[in-house]
C-alpha positions as CSV (number, residue, x, y, z in Angstrom):
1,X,2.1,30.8,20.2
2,X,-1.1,29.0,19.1
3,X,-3.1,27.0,20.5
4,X,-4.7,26.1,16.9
5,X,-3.9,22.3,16.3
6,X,-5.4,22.2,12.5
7,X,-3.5,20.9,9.5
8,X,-1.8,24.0,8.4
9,X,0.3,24.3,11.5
10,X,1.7,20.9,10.8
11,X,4.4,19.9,8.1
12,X,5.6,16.5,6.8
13,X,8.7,15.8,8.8
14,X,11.9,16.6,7.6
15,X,14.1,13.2,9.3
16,X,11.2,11.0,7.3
17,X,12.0,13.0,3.8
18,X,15.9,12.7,5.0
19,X,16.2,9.6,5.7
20,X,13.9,7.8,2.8
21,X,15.0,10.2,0.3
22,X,16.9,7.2,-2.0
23,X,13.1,5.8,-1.7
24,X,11.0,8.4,-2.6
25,X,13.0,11.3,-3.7
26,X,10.9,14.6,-4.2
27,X,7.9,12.9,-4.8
28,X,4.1,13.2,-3.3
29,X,4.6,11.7,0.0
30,X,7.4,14.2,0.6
31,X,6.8,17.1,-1.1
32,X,5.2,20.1,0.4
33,X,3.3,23.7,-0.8
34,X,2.8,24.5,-4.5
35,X,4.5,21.7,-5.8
36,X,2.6,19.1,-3.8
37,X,-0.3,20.8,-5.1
38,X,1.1,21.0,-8.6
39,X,1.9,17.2,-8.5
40,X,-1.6,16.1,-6.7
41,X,-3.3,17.4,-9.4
42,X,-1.8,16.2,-12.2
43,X,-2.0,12.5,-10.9
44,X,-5.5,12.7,-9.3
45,X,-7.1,11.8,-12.4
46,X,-5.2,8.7,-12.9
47,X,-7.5,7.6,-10.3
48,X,-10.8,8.3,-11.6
49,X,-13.7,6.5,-10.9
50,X,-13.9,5.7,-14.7
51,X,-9.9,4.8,-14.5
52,X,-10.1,2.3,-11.7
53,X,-13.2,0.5,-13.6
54,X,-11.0,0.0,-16.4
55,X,-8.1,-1.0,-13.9
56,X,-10.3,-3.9,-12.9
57,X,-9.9,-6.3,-16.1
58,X,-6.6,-5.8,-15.3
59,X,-6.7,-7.0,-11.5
60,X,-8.8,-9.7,-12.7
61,X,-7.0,-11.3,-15.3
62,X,-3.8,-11.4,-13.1
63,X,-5.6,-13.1,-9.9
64,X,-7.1,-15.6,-12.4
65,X,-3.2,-15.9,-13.3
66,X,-2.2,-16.5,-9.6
67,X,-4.8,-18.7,-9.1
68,X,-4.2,-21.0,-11.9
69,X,-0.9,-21.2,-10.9
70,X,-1.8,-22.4,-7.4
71,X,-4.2,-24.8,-8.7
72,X,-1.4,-26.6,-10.6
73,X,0.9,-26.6,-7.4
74,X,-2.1,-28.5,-6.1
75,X,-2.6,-30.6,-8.3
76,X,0.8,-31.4,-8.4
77,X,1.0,-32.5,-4.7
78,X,-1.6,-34.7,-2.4
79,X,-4.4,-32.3,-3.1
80,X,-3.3,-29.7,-1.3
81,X,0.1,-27.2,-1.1
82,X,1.7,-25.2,0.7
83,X,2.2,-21.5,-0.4
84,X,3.7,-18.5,1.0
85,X,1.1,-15.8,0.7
86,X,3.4,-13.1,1.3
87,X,5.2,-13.5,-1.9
88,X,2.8,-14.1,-3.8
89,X,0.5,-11.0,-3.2
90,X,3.9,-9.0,-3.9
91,X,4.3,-10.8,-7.2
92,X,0.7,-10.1,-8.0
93,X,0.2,-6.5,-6.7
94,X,3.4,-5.7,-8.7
95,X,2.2,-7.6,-11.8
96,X,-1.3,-5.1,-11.4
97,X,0.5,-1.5,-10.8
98,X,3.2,-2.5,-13.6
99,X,0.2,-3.3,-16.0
100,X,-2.2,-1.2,-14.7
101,X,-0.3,2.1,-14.1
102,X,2.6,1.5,-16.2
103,X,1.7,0.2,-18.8
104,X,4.7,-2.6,-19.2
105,X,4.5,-6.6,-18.0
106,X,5.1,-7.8,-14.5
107,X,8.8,-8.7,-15.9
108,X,9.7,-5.5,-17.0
109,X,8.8,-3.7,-13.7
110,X,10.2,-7.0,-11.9
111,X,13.5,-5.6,-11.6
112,X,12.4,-2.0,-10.0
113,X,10.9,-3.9,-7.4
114,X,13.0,-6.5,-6.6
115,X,15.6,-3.1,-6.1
116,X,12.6,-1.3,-3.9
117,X,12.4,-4.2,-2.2
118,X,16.1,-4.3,-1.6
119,X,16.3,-0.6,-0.7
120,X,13.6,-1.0,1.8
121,X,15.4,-3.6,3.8
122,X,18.4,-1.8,3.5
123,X,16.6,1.6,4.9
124,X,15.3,-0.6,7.7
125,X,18.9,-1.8,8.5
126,X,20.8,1.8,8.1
127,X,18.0,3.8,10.3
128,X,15.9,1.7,12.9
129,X,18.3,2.7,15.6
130,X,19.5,6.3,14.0
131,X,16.4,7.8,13.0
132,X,16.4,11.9,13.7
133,X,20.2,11.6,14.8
134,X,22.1,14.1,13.0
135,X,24.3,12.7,10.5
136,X,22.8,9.4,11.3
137,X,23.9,7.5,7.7
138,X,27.6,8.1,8.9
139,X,27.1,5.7,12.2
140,X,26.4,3.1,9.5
141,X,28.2,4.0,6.3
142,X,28.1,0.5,4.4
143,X,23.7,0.7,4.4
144,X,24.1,4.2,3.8
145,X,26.0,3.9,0.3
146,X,24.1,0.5,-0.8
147,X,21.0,2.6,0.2
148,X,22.2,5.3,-2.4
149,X,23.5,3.2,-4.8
150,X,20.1,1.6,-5.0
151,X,18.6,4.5,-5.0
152,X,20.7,5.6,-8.6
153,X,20.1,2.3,-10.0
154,X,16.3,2.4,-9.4
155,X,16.1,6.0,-11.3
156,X,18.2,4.6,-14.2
157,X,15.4,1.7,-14.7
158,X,12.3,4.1,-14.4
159,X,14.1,6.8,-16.8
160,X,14.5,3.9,-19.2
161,X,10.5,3.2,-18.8
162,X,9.6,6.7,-19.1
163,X,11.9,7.6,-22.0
164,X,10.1,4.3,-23.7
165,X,6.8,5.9,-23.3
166,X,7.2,9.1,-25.0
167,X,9.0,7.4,-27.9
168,X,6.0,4.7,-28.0
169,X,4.1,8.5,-28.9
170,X,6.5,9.1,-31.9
171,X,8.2,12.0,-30.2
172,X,5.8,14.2,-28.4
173,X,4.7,12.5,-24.9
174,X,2.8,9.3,-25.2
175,X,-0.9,10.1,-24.5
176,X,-3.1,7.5,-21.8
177,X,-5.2,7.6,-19.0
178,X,-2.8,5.4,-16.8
179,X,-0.5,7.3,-14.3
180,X,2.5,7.2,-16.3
181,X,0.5,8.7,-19.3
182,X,-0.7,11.3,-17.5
183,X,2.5,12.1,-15.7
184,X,4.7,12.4,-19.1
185,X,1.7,14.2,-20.9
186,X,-0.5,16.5,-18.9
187,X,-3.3,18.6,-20.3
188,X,-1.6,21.7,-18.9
189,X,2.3,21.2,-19.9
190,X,3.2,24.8,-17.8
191,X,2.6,22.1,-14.7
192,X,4.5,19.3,-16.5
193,X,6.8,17.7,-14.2
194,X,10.5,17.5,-14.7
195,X,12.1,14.5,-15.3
196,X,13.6,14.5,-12.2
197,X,10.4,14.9,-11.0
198,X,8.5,11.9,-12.8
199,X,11.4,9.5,-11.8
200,X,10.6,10.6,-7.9
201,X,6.6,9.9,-9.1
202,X,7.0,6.3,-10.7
203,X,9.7,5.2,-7.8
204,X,6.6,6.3,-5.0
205,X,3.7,4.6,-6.9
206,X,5.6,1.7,-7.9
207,X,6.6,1.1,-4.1
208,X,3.1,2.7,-2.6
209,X,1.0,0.8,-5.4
210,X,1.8,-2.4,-4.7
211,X,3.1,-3.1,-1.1
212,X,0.1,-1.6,0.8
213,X,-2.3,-3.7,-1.4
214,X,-0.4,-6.5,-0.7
215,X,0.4,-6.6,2.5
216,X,-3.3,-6.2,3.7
217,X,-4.2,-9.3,1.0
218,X,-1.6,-11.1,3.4
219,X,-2.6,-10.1,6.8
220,X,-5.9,-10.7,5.7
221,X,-5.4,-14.9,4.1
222,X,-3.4,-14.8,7.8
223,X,-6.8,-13.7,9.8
224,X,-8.8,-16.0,7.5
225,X,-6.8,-18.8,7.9
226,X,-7.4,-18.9,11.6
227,X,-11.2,-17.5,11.9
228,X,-12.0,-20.1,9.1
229,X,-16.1,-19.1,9.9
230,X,-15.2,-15.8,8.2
231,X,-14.2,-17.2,4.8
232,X,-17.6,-19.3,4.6
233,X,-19.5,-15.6,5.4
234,X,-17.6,-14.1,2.2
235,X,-18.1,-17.1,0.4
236,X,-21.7,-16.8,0.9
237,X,-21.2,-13.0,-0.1
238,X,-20.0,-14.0,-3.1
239,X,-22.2,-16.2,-3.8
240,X,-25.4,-14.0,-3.1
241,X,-23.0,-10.8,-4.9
242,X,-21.3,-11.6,-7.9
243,X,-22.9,-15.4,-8.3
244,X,-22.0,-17.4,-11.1
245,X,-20.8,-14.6,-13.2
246,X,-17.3,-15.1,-15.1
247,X,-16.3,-12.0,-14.5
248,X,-15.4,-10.0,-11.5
249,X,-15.5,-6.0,-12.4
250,X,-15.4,-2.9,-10.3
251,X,-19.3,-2.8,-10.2
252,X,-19.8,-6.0,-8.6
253,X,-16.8,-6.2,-5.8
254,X,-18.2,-3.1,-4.3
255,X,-21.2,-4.8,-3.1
256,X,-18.8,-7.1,-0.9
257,X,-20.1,-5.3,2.6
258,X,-18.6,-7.8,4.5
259,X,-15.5,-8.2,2.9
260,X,-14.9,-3.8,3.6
261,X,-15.4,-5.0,7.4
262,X,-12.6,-7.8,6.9
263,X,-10.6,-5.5,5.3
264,X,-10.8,-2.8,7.6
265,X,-10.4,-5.0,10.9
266,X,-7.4,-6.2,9.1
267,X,-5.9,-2.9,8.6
268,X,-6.9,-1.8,12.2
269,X,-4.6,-5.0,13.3
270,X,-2.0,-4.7,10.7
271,X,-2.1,-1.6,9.2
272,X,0.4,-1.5,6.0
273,X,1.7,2.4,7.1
274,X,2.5,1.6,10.8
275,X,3.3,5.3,11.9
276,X,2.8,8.8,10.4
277,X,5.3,11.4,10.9
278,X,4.5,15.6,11.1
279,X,6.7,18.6,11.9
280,X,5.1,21.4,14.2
281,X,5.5,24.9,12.0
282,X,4.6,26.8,15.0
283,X,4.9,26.5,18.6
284,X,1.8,25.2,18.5
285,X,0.1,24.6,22.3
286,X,-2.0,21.7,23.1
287,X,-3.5,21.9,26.7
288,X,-1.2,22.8,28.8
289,X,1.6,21.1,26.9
290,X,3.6,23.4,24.3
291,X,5.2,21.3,21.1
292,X,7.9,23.8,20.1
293,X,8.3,24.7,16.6
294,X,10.5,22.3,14.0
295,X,9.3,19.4,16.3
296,X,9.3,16.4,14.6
297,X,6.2,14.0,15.6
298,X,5.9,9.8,15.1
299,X,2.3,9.2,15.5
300,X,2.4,5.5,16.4
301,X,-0.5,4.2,14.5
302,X,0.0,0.6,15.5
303,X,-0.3,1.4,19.2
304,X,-3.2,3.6,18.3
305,X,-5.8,0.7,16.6
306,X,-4.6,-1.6,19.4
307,X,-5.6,1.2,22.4
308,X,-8.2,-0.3,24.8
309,X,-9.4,3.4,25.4
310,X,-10.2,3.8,22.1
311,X,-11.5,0.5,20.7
312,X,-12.9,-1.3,23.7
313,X,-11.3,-4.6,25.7
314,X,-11.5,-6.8,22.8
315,X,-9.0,-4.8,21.1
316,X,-6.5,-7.6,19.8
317,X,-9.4,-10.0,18.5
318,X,-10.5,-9.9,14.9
319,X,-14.2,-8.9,15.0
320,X,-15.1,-7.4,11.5
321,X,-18.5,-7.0,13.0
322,X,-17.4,-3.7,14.5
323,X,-17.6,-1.7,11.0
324,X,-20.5,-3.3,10.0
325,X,-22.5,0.0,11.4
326,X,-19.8,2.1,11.3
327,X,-18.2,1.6,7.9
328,X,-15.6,4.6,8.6
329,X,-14.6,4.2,12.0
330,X,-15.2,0.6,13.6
331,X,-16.6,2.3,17.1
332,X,-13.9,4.0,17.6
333,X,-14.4,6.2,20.8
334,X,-12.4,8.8,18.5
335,X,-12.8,9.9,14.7
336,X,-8.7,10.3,14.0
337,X,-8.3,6.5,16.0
338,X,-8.7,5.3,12.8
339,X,-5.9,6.0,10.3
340,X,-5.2,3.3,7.6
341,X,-4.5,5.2,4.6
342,X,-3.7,8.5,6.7
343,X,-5.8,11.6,7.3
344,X,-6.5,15.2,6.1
345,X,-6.1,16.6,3.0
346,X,-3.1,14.3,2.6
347,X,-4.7,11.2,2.8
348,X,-3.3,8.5,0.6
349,X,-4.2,9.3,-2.9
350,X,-4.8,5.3,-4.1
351,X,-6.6,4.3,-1.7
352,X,-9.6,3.5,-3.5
353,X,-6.9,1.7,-5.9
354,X,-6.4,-0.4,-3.1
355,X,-9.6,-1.2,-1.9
356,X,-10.7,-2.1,-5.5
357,X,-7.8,-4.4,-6.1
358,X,-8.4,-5.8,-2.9
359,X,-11.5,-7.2,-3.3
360,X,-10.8,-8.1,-6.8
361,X,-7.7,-10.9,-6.1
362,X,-9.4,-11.8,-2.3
363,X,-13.1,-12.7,-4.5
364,X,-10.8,-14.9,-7.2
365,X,-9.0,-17.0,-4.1
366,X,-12.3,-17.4,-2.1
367,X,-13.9,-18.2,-5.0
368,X,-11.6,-21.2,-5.5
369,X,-10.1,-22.3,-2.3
370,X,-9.9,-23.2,1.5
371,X,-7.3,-22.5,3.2
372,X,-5.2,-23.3,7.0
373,X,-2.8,-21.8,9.0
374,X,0.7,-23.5,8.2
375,X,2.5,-26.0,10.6
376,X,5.7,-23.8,9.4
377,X,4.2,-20.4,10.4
378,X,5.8,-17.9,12.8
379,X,4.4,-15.1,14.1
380,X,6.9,-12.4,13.4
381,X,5.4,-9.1,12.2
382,X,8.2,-6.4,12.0
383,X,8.4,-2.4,10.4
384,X,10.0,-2.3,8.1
385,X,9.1,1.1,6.5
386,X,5.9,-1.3,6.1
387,X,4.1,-3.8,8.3
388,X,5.8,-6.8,7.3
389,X,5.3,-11.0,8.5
390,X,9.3,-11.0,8.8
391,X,9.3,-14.7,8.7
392,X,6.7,-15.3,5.5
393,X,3.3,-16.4,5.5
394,X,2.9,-20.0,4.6
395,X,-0.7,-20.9,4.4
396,X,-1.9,-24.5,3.3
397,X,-4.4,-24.4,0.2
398,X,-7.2,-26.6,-1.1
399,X,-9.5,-26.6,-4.0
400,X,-12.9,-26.0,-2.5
401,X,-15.5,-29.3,-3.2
């Protein structure tokens, strides 16, 4: 027995990689050892500082896209429209990691994701009440198969995309710096992934890539909608920031301070990866309390950023004011009380992808509109794999004067 608590002692959990297996296969937020290291570095550089810069036209031109489109539904009504936030952040996020890391348009990755979206739901409704119960799929055997079946029907659209790419080269693997270039032609080819493998890869990012992104863009429209003051303190950041300047690139949004408080206070309240799962490897003693070994652990992050022990009485109000001097942490009475994009050597590997995209599309909808808090809108959060507003997001827009 040990009473050692550190990383190594700790495994990802085998009823997570079980039951979202038609999601994410054998890729890198399942895979373990060697291969996991094998796979890590092959895609790390796909996330380069230098890569991301370049990812930023990319962000750019499709927020100016989403914007104009808004703009016309305004202009199209009394001034003003109505526009379900949700939805669109998932059609933009998608349009950016289909561009960006895929190198294909928004409507040929539009069908993988309208399938991950599908399978998600479908995981969701299989395994909320069967999760760790041995031979759980067979309790509900018509999710199960649909899961599955989505699951096939998702690897025959990414092997098309892949296969497309290495023809694109003329036969030998299609060079790039996006992630899909660099995971059908790596430097060293004895690490190459299998096709098997790179199908697991694409279905991980494509899901990862664009949900998490989107999902805080649309808690975050929610907290701005009703704390109104806080739009006019980004639009002044703005302002002072990027200024007049036509375009928005990875150099400028990084000197948003204020808007990584906002972001981080959102992800504190709504954080897109509500619980984080580990398997003990040892019997592995804490205190006086001894976790046996093969334990499988939920670490409820949710309940975690809304403690009071941790974070203070005013827990459940939005106060981006709390990271302002304490960029990492918010206060936190505890350095792992803090877990948006997970922790350890296994923290989430685009999350600087996020935080650049991020500010990219949140800069192009300040920069052009107010916005209010629906008549229509119910408060509904619910898990679903991901932090989701179950009944939409309907916000009101106007172009600013």
């Amino acid at each position: 027995m040990t009473a050692d608590i550190r990383g190594k002692n700790w495994g990802k959990a085998s009823v997570f990689n079980r039951d979202r297996k038609p999601m994410f296969g054998n890729g890198l937020i399942t895979i373990e050892g060697d291969d996991w290291v094998r796979h890590r570095h092959i895609i790390t550089p796909a996330f380069s500082p230098a890569n991301l810069k370049a990812m930023a036209s990319v962000m750019a031109e499709s927020a100016a896209g989403m914007v104009r489109r808004w703009g016309e539904m305004i202009n199209s009504g009394d001034g003003e429209a109505e526009i379900d936030v949700e939805k669109e952040m998932i059609r933009t996020a998608g349009e950016i990691i289909a561009r960006s890391s895929f190198g294909i348009s928004y409507d040929n990755g539009k069908q993988v994701l309208e399938k991950l979206r599908s399978l998600q739901i479908t995981l969701f409704k299989s395994n909320r009440r069967f999760v760790g119960v041995p031979f759980g799929k067979f309790l509900n055997p018509v999710q199960a198969r649909r899961a599955k079946n989505l699951g096939k029907e998702i690897d025959r659209l990414l092997y098309k995309i892949i296969e497309d790419r290495r023809a694109g080269a003329g036969g030998p693997p299609a060079a790039g710096k996006d992630l899909l270039g660099l995971l059908v032609a790596p430097e060293n080819q004895k690490t190459a992934l299998t096709t098997a493998e790179l199908v697991d890869e694409c279905k991980t990012f494509f899901f990862g890539g664009h949900e998490t992104t989107a999902l805080a863009l649309s808690w975050t429209l929610l907290m701005l909608a009703v704390h109104p003051d806080w739009q006019v303190q980004l639009r002044e950041e703005i302002a002072h920031v990027i200024g007049d300047s036509e375009v928005i690139d990875a150099t400028m949004v990084s000197g948003l301070k204020k808007m990584g408080c906002v972001m981080n206070e959102v992800l504190r309240l709504y954080c897109p990866a509500p619980n984080v799962q580990r398997q003990a490897r040892h019997d592995i003693k804490v205190g006086d309390l001894v976790i046996p070994d093969g334990t499988n652990i939920w670490i409820d992050v949710v309940s975690m950023h809304h403690d009071r022990d941790l974070w203070g009485e005013d827990v459940h109000e939005f106060k981006p004011e709390r990271f302002e001097n304490d960029i990492l942490y918010g206060g936190c009475n505890h350095k792992m009380g803090f877990l948006p994009f997970g922790f350890g050597g296994r923290m989430c590997i685009g999350r600087n992808l996020t935080n650049l995209e991020y500010r990219v599309v949140l800069t192009s909808i300040l920069s052009k509109f107010s916005f209010s808090l629906s008549p229509k809108y119910r408060h509904s959060p619910s898990i679903m794999l991901s932090l989701r507003p179950q009944l939409g997001l309907p916000l009101v827009f106007r172009p600013l004067v």
